[in-house]
PyMOL Python script that loads the backbone (N, CA, C, O; Angstrom):
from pymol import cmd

cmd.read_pdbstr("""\
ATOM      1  N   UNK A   1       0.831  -1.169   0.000  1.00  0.00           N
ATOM      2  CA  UNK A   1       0.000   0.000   0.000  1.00  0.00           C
ATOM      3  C   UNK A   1       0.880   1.237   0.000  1.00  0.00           C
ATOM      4  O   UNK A   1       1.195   1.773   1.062  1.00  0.00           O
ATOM      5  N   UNK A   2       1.287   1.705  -1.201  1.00  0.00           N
ATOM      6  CA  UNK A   2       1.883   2.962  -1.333  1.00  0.00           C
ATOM      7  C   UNK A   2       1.263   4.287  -1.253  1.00  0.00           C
ATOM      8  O   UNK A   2       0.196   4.695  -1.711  1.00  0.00           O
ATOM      9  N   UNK A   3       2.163   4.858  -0.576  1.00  0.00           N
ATOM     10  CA  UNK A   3       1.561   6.702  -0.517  1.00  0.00           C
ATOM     11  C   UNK A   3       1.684   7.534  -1.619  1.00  0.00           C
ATOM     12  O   UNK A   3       2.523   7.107  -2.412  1.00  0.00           O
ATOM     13  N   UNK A   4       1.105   8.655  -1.981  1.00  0.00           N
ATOM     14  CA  UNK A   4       1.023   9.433  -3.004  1.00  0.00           C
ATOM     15  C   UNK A   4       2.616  10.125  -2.508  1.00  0.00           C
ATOM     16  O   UNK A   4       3.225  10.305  -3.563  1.00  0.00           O
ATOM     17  N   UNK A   5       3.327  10.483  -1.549  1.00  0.00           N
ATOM     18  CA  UNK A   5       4.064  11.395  -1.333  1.00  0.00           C
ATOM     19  C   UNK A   5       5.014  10.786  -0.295  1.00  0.00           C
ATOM     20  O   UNK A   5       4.560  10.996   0.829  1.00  0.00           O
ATOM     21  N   UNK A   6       6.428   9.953  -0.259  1.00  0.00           N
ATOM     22  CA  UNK A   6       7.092   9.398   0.003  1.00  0.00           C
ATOM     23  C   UNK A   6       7.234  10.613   1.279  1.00  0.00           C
ATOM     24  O   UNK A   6       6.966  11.814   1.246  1.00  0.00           O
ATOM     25  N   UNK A   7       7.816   9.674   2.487  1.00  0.00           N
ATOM     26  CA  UNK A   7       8.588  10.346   3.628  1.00  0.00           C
ATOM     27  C   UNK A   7       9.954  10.309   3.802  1.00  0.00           C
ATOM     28  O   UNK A   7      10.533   9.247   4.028  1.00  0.00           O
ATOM     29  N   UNK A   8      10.672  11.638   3.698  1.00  0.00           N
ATOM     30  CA  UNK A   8      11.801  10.991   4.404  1.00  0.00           C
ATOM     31  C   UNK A   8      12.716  11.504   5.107  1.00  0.00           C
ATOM     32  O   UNK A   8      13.126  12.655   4.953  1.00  0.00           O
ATOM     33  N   UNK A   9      13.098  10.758   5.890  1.00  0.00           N
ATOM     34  CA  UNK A   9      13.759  10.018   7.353  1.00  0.00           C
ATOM     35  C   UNK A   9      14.910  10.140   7.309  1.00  0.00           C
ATOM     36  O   UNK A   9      15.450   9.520   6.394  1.00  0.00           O
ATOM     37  N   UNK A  10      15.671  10.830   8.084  1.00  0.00           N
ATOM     38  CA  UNK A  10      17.377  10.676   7.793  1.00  0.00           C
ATOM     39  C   UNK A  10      17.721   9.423   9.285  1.00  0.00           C
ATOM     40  O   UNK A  10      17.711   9.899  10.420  1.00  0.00           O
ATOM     41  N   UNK A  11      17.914   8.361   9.155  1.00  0.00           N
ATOM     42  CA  UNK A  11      17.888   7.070   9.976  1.00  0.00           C
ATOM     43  C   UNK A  11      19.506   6.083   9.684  1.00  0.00           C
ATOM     44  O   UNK A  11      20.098   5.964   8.611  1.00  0.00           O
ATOM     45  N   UNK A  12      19.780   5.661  10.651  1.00  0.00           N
ATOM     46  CA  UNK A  12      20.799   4.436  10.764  1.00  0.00           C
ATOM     47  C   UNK A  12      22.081   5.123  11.140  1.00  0.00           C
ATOM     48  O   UNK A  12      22.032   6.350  11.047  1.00  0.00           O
ATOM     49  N   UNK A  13      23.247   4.589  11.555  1.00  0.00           N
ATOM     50  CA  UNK A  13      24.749   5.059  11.930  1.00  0.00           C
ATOM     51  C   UNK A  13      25.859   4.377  10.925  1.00  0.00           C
ATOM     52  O   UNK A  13      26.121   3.183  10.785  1.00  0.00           O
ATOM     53  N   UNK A  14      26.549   5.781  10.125  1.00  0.00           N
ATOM     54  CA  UNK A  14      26.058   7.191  10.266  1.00  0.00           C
ATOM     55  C   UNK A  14      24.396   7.378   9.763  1.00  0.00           C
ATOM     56  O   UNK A  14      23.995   6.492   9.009  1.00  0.00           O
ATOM     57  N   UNK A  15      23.587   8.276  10.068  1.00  0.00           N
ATOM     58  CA  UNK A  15      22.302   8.797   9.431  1.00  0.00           C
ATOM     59  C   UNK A  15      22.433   8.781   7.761  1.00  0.00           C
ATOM     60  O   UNK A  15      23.358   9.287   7.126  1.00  0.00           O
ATOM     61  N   UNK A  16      21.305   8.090   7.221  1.00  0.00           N
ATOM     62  CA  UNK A  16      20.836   8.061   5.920  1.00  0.00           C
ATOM     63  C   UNK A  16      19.818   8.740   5.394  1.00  0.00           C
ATOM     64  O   UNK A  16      18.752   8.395   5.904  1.00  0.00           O
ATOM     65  N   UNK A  17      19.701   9.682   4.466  1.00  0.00           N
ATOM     66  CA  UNK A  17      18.644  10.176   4.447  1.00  0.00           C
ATOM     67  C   UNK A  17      18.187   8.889   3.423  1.00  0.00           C
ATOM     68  O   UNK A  17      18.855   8.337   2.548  1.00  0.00           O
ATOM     69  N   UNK A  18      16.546   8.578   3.951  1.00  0.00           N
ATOM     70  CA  UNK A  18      15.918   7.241   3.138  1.00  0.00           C
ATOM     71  C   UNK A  18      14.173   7.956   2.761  1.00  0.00           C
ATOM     72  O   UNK A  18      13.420   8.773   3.289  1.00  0.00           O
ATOM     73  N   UNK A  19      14.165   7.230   1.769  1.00  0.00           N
ATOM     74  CA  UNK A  19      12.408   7.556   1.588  1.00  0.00           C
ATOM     75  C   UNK A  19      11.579   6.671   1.927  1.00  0.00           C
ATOM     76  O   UNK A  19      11.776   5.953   0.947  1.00  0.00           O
ATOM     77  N   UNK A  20      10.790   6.110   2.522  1.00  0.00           N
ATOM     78  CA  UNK A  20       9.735   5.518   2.998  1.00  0.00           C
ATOM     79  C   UNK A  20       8.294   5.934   2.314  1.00  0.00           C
ATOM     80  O   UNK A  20       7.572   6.886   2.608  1.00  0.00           O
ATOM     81  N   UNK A  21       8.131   5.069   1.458  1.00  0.00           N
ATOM     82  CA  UNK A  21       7.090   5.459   0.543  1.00  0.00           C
ATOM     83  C   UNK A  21       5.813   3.970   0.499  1.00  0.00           C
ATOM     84  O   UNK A  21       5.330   3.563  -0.558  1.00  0.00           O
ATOM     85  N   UNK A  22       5.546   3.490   1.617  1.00  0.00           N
ATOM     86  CA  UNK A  22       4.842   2.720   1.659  1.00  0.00           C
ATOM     87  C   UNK A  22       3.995   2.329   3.089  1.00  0.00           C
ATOM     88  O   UNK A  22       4.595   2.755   4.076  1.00  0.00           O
ATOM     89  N   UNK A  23       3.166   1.857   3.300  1.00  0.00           N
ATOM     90  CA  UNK A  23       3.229   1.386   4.879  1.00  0.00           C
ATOM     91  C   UNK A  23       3.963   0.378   5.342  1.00  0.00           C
ATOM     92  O   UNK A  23       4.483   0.380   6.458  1.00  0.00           O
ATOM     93  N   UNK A  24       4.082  -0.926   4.165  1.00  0.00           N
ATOM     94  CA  UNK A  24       5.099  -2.020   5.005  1.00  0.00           C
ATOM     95  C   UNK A  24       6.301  -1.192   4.801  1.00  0.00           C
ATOM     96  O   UNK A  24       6.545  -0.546   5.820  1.00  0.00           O
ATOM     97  N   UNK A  25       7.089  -0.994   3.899  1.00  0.00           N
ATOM     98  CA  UNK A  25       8.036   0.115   4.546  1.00  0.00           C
ATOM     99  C   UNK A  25       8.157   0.855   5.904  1.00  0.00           C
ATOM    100  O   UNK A  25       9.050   0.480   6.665  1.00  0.00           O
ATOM    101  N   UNK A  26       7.411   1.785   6.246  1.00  0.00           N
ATOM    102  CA  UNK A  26       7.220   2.128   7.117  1.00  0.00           C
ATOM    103  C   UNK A  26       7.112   1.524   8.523  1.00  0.00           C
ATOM    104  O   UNK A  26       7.699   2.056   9.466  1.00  0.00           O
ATOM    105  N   UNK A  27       6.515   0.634   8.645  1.00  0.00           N
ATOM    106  CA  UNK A  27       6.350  -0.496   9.819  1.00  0.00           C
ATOM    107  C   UNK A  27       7.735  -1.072  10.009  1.00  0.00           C
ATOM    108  O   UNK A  27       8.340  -0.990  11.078  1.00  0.00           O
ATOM    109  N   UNK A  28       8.378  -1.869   8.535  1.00  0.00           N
ATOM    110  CA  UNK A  28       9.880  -2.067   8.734  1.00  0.00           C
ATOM    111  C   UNK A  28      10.626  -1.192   9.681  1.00  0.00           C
ATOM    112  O   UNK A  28      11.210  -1.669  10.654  1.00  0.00           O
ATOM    113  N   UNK A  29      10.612   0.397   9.345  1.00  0.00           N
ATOM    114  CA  UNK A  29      11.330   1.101   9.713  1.00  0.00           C
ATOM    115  C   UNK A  29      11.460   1.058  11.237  1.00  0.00           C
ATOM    116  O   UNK A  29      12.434   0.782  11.936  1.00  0.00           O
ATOM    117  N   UNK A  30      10.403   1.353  11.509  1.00  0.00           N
ATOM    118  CA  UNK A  30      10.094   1.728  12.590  1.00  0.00           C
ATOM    119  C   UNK A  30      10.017   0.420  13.748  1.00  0.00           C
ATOM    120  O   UNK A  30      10.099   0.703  14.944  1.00  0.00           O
ATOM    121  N   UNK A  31       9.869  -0.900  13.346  1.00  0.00           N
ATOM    122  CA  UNK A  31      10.573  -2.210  14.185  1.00  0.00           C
ATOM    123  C   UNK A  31      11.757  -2.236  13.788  1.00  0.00           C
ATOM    124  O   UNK A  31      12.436  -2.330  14.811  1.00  0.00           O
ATOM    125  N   UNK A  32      12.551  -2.203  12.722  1.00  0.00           N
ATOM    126  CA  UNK A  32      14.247  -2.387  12.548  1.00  0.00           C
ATOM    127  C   UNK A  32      14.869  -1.097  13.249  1.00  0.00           C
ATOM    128  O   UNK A  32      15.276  -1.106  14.411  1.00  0.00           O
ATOM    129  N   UNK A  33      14.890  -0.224  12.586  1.00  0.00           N
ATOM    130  CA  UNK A  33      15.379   0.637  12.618  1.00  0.00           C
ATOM    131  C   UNK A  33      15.611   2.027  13.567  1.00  0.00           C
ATOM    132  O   UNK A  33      16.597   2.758  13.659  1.00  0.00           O
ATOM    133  N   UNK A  34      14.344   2.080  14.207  1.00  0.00           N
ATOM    134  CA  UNK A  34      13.846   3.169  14.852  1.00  0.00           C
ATOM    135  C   UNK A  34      15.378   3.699  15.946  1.00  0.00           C
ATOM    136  O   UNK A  34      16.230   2.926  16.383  1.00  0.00           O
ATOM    137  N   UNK A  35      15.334   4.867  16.105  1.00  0.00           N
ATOM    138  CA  UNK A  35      15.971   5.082  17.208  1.00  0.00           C
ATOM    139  C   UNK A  35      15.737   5.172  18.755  1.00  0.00           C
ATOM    140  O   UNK A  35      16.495   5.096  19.722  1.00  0.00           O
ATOM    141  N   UNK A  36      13.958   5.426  18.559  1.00  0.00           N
ATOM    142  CA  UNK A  36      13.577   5.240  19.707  1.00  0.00           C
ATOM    143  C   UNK A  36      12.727   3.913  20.226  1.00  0.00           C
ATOM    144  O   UNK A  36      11.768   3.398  19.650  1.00  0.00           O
ATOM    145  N   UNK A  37      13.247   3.568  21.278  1.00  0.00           N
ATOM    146  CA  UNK A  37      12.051   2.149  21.855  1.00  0.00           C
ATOM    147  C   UNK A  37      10.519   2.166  21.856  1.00  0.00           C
ATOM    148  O   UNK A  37       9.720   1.338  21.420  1.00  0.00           O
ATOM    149  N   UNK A  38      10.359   3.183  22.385  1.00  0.00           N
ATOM    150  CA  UNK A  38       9.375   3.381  22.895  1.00  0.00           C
ATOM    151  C   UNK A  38       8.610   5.029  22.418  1.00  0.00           C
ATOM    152  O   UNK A  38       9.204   5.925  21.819  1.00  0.00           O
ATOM    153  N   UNK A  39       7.692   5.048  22.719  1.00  0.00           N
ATOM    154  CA  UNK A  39       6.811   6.783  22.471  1.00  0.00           C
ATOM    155  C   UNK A  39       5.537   6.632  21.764  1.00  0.00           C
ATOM    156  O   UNK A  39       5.236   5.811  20.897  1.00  0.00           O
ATOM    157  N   UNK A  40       4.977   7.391  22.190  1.00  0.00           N
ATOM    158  CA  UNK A  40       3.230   7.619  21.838  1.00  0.00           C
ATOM    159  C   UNK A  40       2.855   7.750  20.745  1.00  0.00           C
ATOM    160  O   UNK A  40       1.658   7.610  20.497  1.00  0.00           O
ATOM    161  N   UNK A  41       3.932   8.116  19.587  1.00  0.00           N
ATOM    162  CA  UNK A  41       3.643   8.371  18.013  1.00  0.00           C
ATOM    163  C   UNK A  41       3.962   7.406  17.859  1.00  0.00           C
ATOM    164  O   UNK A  41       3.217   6.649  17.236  1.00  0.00           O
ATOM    165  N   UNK A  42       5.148   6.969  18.315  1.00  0.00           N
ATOM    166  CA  UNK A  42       5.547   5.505  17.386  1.00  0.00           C
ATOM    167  C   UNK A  42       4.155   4.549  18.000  1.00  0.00           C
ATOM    168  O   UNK A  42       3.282   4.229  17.192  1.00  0.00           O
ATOM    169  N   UNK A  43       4.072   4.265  19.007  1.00  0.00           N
ATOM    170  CA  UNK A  43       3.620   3.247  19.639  1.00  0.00           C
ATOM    171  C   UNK A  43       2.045   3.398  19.060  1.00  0.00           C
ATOM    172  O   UNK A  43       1.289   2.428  19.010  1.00  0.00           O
ATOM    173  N   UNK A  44       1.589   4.994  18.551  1.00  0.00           N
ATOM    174  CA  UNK A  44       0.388   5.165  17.370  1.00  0.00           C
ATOM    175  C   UNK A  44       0.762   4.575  16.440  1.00  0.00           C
ATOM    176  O   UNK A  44       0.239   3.522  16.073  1.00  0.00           O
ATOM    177  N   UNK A  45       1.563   5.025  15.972  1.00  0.00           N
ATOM    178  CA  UNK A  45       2.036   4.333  14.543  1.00  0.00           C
ATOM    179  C   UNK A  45       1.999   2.858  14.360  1.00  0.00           C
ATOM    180  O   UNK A  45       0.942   2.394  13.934  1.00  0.00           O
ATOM    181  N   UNK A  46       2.608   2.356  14.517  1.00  0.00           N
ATOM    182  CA  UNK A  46       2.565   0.721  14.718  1.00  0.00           C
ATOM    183  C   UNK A  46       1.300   0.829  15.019  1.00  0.00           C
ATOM    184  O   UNK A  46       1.390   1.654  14.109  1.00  0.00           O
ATOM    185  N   UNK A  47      -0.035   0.843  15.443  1.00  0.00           N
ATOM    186  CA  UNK A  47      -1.267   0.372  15.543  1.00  0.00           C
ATOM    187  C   UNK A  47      -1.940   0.962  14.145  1.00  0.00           C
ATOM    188  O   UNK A  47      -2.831   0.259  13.669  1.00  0.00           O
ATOM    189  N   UNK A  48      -1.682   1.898  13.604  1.00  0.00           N
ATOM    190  CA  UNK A  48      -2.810   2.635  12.678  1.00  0.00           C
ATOM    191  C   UNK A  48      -1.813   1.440  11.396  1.00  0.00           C
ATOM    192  O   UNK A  48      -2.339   0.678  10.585  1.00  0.00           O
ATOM    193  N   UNK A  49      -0.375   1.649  11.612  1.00  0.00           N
ATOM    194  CA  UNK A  49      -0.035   0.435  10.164  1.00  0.00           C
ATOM    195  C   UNK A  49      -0.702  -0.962  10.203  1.00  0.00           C
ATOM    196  O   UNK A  49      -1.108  -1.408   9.130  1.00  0.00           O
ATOM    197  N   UNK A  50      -0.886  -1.833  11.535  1.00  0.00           N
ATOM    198  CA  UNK A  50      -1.473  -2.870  11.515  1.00  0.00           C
ATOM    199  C   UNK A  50      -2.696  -2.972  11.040  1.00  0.00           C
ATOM    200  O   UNK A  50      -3.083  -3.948  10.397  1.00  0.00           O
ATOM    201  N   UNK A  51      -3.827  -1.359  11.492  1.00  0.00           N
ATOM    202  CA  UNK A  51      -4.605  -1.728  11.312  1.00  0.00           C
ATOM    203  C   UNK A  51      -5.242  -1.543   9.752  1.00  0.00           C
ATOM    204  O   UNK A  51      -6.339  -1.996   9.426  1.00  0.00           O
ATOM    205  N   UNK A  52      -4.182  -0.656   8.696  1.00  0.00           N
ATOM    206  CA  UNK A  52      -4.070  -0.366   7.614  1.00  0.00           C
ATOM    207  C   UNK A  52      -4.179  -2.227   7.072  1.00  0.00           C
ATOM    208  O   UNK A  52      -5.073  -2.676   6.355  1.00  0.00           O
ATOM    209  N   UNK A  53      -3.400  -2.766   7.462  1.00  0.00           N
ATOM    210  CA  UNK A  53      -2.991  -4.134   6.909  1.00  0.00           C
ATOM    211  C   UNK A  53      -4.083  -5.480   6.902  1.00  0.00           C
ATOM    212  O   UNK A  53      -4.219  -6.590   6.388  1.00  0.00           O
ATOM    213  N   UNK A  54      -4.843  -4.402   7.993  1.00  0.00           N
ATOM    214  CA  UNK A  54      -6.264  -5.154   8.484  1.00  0.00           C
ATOM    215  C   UNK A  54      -7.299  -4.604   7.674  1.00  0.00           C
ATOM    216  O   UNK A  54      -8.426  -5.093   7.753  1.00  0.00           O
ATOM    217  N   UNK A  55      -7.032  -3.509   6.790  1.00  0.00           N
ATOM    218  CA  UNK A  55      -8.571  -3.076   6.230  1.00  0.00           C
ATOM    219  C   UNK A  55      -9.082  -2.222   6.611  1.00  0.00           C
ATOM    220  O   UNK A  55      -9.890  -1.797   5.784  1.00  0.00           O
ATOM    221  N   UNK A  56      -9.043  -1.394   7.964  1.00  0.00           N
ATOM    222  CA  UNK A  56      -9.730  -0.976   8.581  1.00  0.00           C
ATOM    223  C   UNK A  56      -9.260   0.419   8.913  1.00  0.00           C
ATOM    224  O   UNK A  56      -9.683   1.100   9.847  1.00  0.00           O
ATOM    225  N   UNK A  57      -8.225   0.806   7.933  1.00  0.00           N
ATOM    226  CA  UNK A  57      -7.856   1.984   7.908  1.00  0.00           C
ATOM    227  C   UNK A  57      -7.149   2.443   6.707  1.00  0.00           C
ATOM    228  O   UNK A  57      -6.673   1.459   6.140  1.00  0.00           O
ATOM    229  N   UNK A  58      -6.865   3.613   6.041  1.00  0.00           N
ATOM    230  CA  UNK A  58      -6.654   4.050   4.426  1.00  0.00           C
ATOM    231  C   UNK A  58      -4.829   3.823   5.142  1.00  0.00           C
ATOM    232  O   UNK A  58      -4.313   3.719   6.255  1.00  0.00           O
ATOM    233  N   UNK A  59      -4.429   3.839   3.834  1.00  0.00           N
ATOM    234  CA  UNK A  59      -2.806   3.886   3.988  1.00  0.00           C
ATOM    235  C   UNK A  59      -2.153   5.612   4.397  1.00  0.00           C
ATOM    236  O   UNK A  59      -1.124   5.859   5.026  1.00  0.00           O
ATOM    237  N   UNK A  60      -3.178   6.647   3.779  1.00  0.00           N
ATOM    238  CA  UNK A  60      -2.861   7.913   4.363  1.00  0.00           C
ATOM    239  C   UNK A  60      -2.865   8.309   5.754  1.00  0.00           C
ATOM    240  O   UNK A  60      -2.372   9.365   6.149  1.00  0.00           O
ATOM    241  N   UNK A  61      -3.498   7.345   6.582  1.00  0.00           N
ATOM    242  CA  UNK A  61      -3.779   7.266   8.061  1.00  0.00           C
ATOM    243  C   UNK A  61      -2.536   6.994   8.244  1.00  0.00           C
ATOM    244  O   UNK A  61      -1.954   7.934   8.786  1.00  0.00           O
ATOM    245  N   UNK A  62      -1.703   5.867   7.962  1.00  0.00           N
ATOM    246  CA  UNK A  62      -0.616   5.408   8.816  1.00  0.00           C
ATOM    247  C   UNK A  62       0.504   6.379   8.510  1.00  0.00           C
ATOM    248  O   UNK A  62       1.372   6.648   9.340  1.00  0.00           O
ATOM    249  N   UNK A  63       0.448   7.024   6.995  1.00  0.00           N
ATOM    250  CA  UNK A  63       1.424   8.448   6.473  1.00  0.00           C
ATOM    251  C   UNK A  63       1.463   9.016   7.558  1.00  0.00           C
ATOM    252  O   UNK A  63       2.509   9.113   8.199  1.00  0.00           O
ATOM    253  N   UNK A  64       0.321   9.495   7.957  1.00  0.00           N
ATOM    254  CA  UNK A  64       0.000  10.662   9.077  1.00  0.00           C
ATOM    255  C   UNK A  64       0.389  10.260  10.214  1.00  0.00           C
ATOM    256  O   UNK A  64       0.839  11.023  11.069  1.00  0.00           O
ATOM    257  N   UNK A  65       0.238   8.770  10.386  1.00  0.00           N
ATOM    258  CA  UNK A  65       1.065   8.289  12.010  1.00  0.00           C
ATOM    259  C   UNK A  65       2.404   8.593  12.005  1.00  0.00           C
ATOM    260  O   UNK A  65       2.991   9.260  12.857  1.00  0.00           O
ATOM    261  N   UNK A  66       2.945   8.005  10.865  1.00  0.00           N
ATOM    262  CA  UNK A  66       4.270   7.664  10.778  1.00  0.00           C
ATOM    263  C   UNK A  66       4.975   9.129  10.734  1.00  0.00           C
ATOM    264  O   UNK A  66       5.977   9.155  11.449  1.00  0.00           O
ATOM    265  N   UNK A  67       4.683  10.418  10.034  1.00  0.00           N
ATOM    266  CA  UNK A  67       5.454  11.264  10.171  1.00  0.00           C
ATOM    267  C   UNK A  67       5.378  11.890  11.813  1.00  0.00           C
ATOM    268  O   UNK A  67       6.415  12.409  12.226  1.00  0.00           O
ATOM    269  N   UNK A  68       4.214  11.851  12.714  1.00  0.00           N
ATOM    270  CA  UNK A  68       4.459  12.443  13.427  1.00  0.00           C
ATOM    271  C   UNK A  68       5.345  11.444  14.128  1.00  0.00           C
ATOM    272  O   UNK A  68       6.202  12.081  14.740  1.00  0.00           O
ATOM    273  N   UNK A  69       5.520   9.970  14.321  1.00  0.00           N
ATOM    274  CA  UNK A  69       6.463   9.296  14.767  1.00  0.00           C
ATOM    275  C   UNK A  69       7.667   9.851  14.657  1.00  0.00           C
ATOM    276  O   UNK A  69       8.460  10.085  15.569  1.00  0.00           O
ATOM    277  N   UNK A  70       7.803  10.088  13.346  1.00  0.00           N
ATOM    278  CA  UNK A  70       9.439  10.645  12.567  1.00  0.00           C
ATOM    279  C   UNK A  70       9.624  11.941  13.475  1.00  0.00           C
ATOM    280  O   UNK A  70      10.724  12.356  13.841  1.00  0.00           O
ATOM    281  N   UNK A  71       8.821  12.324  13.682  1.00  0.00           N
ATOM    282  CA  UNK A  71       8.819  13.564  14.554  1.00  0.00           C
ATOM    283  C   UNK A  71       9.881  13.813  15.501  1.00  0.00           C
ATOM    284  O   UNK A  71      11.009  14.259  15.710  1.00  0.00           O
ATOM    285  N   UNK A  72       8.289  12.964  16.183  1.00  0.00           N
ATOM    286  CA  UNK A  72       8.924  12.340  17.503  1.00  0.00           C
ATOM    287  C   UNK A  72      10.355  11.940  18.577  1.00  0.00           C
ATOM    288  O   UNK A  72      10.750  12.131  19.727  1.00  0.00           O
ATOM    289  N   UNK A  73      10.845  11.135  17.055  1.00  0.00           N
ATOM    290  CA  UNK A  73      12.457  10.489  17.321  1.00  0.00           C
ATOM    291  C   UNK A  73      13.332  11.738  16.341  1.00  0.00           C
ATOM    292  O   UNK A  73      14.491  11.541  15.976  1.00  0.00           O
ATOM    293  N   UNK A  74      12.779  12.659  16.099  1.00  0.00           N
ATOM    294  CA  UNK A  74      13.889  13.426  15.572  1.00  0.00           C
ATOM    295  C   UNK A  74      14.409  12.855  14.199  1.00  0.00           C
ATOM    296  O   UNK A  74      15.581  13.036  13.868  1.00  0.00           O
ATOM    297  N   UNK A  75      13.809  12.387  13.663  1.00  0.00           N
ATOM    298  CA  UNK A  75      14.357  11.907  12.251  1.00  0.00           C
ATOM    299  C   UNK A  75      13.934  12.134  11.251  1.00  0.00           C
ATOM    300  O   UNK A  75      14.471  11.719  10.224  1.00  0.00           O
ATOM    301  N   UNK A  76      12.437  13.134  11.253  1.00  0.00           N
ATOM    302  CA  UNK A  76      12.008  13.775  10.124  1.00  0.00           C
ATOM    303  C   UNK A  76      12.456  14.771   9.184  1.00  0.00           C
ATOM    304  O   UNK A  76      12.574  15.949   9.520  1.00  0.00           O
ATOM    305  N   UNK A  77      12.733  14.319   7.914  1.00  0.00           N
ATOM    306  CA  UNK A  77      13.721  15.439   7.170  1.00  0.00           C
ATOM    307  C   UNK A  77      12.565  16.209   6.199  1.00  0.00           C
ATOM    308  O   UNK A  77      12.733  17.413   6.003  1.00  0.00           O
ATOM    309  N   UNK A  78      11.579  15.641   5.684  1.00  0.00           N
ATOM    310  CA  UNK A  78      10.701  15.839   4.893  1.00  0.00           C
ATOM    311  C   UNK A  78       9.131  15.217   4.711  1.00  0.00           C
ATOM    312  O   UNK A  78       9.167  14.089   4.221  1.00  0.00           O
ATOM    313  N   UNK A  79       7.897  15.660   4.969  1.00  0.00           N
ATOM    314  CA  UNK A  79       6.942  14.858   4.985  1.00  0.00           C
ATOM    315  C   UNK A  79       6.221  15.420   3.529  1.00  0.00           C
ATOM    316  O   UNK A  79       5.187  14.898   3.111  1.00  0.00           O
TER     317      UNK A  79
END
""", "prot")
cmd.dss("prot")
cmd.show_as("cartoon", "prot")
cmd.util.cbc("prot")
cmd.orient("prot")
């Protein structure tokens, strides 16, 4: 389930700037990769992608999770 408008994330050591242009993308990111454990966007995020995967929510929902996640951990370069 791809987004109209890729995100991206400057993520990994050293920092990469990456585009994340999907929700399983996104979900990847954010279980592999994340810098943070834990937090209320991410810990949104991961529920609005599952429930994207379930049907029960548009893929622009989890966009909208996921950047404020990116936020969150400081890794948002571009939404």
């Amino acid at each position: 389930m791809s987004w109209k408008n890729p995100v991206l994330i400057s993520i990994g050591e050293p920092p990469v700037a990456t585009a994340i242009d999907s929700v399983q993308a996104a979900s990847w990111a954010m279980i592999e990769d994340w810098p943070l454990d834990e937090g209320p966007a991410l810990d949104r995020a991961l529920l609005v992608c599952a429930s994207v995967a379930d049907g029960k929510r548009k893929p622009e929902d989890a966009r909208t999770a996921f950047v404020a996640a990116a936020a969150e951990a400081g890794i948002l370069v571009r939404s």
